[in-house]
LUMMIVEX-977071 format. One record per residue (C-alpha): chain; residue number from 1; x, y, z. Coordinates in steps of 0.1 Angstrom, whole numbers. Example, Ala and Ser with C-alpha at 12.3 -4.5 7.8 and 13.67 -1.06 7.14 Angstrom:
residues 2
chain->A | resi->1 | x->123 | y->-45 | z->78
chain->A | resi->2 | x->137 | y->-11 | z->71
END
This chain:
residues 168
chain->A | resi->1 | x->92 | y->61 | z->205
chain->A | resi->2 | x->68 | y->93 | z->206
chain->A | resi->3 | x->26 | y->85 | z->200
chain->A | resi->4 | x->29 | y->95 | z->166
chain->A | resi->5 | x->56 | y->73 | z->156
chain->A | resi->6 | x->37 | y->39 | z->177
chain->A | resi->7 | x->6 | y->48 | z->158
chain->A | resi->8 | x->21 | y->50 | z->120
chain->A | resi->9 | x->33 | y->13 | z->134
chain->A | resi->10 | x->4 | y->4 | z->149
chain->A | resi->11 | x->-13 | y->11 | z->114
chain->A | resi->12 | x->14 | y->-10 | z->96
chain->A | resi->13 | x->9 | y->-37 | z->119
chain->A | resi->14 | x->-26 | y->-39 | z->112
chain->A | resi->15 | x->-23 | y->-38 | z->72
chain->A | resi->16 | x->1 | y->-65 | z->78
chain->A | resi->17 | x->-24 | y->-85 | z->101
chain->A | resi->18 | x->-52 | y->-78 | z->79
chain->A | resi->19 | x->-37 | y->-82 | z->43
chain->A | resi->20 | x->-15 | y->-119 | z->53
chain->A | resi->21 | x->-53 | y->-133 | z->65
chain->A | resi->22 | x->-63 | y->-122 | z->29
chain->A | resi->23 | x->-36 | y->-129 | z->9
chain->A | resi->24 | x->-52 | y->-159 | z->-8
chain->A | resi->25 | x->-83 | y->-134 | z->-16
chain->A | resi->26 | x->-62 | y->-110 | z->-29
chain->A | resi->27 | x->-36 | y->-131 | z->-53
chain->A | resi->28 | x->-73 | y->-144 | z->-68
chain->A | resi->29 | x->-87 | y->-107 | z->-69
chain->A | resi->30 | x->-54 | y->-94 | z->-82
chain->A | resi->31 | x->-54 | y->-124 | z->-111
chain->A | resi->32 | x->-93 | y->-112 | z->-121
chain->A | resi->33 | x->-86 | y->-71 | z->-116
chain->A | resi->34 | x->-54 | y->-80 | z->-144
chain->A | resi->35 | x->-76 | y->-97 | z->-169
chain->A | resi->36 | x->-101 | y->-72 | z->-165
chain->A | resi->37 | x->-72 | y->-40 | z->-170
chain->A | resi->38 | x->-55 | y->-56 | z->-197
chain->A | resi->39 | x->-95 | y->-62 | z->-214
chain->A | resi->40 | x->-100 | y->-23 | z->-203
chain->A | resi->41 | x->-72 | y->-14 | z->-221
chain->A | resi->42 | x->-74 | y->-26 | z->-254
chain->A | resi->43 | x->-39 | y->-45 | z->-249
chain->A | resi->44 | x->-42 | y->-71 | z->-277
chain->A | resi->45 | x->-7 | y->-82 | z->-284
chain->A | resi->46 | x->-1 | y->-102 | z->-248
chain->A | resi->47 | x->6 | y->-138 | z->-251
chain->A | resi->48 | x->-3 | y->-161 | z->-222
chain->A | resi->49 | x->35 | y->-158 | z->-213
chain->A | resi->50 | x->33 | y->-124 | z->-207
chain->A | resi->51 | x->-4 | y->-127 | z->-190
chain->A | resi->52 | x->16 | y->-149 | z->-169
chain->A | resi->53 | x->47 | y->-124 | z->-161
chain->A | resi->54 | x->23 | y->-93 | z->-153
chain->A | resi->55 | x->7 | y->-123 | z->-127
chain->A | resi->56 | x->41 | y->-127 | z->-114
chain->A | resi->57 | x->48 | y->-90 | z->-110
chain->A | resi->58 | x->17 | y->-88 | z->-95
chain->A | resi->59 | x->20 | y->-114 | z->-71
chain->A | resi->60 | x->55 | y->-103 | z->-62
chain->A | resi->61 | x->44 | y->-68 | z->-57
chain->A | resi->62 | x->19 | y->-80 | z->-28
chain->A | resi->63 | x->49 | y->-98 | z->-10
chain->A | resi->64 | x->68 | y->-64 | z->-12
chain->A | resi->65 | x->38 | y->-45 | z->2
chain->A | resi->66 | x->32 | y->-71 | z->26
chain->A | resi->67 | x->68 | y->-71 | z->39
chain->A | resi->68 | x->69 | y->-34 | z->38
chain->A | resi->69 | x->41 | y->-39 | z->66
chain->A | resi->70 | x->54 | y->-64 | z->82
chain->A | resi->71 | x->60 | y->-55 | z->118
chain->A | resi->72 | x->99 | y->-63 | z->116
chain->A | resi->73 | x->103 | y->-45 | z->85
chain->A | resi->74 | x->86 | y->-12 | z->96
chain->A | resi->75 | x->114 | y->-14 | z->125
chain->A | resi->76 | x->139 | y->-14 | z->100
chain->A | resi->77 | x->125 | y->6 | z->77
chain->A | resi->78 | x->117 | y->39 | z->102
chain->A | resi->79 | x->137 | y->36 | z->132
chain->A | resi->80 | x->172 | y->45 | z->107
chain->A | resi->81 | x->176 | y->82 | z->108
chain->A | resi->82 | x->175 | y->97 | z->76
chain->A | resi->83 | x->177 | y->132 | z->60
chain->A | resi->84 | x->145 | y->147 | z->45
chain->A | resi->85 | x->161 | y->147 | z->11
chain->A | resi->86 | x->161 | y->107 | z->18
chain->A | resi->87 | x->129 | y->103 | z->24
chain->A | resi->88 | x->116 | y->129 | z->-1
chain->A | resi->89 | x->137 | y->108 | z->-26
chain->A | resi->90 | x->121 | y->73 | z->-14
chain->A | resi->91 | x->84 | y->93 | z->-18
chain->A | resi->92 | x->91 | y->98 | z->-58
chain->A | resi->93 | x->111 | y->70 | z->-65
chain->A | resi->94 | x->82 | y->53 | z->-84
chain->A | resi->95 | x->62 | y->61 | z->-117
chain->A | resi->96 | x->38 | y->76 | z->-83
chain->A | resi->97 | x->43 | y->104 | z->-63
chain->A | resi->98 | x->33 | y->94 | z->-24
chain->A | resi->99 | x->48 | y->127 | z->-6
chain->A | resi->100 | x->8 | y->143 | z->-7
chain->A | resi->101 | x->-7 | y->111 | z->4
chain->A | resi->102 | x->17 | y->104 | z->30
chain->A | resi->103 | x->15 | y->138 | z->44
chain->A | resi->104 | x->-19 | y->136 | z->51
chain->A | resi->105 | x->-18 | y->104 | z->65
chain->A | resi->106 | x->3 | y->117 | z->89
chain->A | resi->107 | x->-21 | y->145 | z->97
chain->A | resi->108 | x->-46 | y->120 | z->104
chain->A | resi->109 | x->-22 | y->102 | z->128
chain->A | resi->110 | x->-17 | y->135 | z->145
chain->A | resi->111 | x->-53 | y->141 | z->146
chain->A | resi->112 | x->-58 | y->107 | z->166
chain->A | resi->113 | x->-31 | y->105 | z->187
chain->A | resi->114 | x->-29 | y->111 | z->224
chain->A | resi->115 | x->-13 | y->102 | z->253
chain->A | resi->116 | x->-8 | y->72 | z->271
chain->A | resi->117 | x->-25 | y->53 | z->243
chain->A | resi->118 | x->-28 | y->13 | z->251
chain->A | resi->119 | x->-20 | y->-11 | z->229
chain->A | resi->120 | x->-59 | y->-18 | z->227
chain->A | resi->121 | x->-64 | y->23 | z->218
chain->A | resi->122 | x->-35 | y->17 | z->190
chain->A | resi->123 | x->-50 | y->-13 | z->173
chain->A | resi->124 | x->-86 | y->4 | z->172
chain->A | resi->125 | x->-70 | y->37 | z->161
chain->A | resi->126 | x->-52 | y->17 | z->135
chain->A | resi->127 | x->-81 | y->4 | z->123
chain->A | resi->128 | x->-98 | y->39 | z->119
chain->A | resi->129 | x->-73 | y->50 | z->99
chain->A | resi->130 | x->-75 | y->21 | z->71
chain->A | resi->131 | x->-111 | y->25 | z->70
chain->A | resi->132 | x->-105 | y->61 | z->64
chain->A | resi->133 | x->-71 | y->63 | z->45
chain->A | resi->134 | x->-67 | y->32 | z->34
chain->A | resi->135 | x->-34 | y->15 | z->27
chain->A | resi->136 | x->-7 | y->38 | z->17
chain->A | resi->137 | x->2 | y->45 | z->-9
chain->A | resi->138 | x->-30 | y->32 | z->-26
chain->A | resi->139 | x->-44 | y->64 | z->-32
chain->A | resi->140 | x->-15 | y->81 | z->-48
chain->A | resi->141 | x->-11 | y->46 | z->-72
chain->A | resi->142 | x->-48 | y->50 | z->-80
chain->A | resi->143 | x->-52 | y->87 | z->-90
chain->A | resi->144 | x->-19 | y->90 | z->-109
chain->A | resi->145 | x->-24 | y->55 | z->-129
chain->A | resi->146 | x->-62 | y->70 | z->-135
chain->A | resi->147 | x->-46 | y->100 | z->-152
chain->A | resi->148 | x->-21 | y->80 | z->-172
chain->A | resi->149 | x->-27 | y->45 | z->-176
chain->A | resi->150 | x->-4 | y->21 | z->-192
chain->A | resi->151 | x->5 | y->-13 | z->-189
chain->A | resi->152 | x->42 | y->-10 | z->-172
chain->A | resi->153 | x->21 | y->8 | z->-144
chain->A | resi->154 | x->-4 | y->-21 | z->-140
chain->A | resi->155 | x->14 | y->-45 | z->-112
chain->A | resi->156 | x->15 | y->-19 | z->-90
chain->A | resi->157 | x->-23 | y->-5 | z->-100
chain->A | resi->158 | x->-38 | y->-38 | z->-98
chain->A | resi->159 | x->-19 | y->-48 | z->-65
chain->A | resi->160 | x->-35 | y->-11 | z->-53
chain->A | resi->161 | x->-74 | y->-18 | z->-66
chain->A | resi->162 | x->-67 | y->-54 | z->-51
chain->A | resi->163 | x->-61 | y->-41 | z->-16
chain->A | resi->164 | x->-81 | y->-14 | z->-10
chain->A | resi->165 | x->-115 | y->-38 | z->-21
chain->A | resi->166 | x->-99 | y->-61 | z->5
chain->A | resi->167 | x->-97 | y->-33 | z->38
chain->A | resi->168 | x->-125 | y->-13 | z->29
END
């Protein structure tokens, strides 16, 4: 595995790490930030069953991200080859486009990386870059629900808001 690649998991590792200690935090945040987006939004019509099912949604997206961090899964996830169409393809396949914020995450993995990193240099690194970039794809959730907001985007939007409050 080349620096840059043990650095993108190093930063995985630590979102993992850092959102499983919160997780208890964040379902509560997540369950206030909904009420407070469905309020925001004028959205009248919801019963407490569908409150309920965009908690669920919620709640399920945060396992997703969590396993999409999760050591084990990044392992899976990025040591298959796959063509650039692929991964361009996995980038867009939400109502979000990550490609731009991904890109310049990875520019800021290049920017930091160097040789013969420890596994003490990794985990500090890693740690930089969430305090700087925060957790992908956050940012590209955030801007494109802020241009377009709607309540089939607001699992992964309140998920997004939820997390960042928690690493920053």
């Amino acid at each position: 595995m080349n620096p840059t690649s043990m650095l993108l998991n190093a930063y995985y590792e630590a979102l993992h790490e850092l959102l499983e200690a919160k997780k208890t935090l964040l379902s509560t945040r997540i369950q206030e930030l909904l009420k407070e987006e469905i309020s925001r939004l004028g959205i009248v019509q919801l019963t407490d069953e569908r409150i309920a099912a965009y908690q669920e949604a919620c709640l399920a997206f945060l396992d997703e991200r969590l396993e999409t961090y999760n050591p084990l899964g990044i392992q899976y996830t990025f040591d298959n080859l796959r063509t650039p169409e692929a991964v361009q393809f996995e980038l867009q396949l939400d109502w979000y486009d990550g490609t731009a914020e991904f890109e310049t995450l990875m520019e800021a993995i290049r920017g930091k990386v160097r040789d013969g990193m420890s596994e003490e240099i990794l985990r500090q690194l890693a740690g930089e870059l969430i305090r700087e970039m925060g957790a992908f794809p956050d940012n590209s959730i955030l801007s494109a629900y802020a241009t377009g907001p709607s309540s089939h985007k607001l699992p992964d939007y309140v998920v997004a808001r939820a997390i960042e409050e928690m690493i920053r």
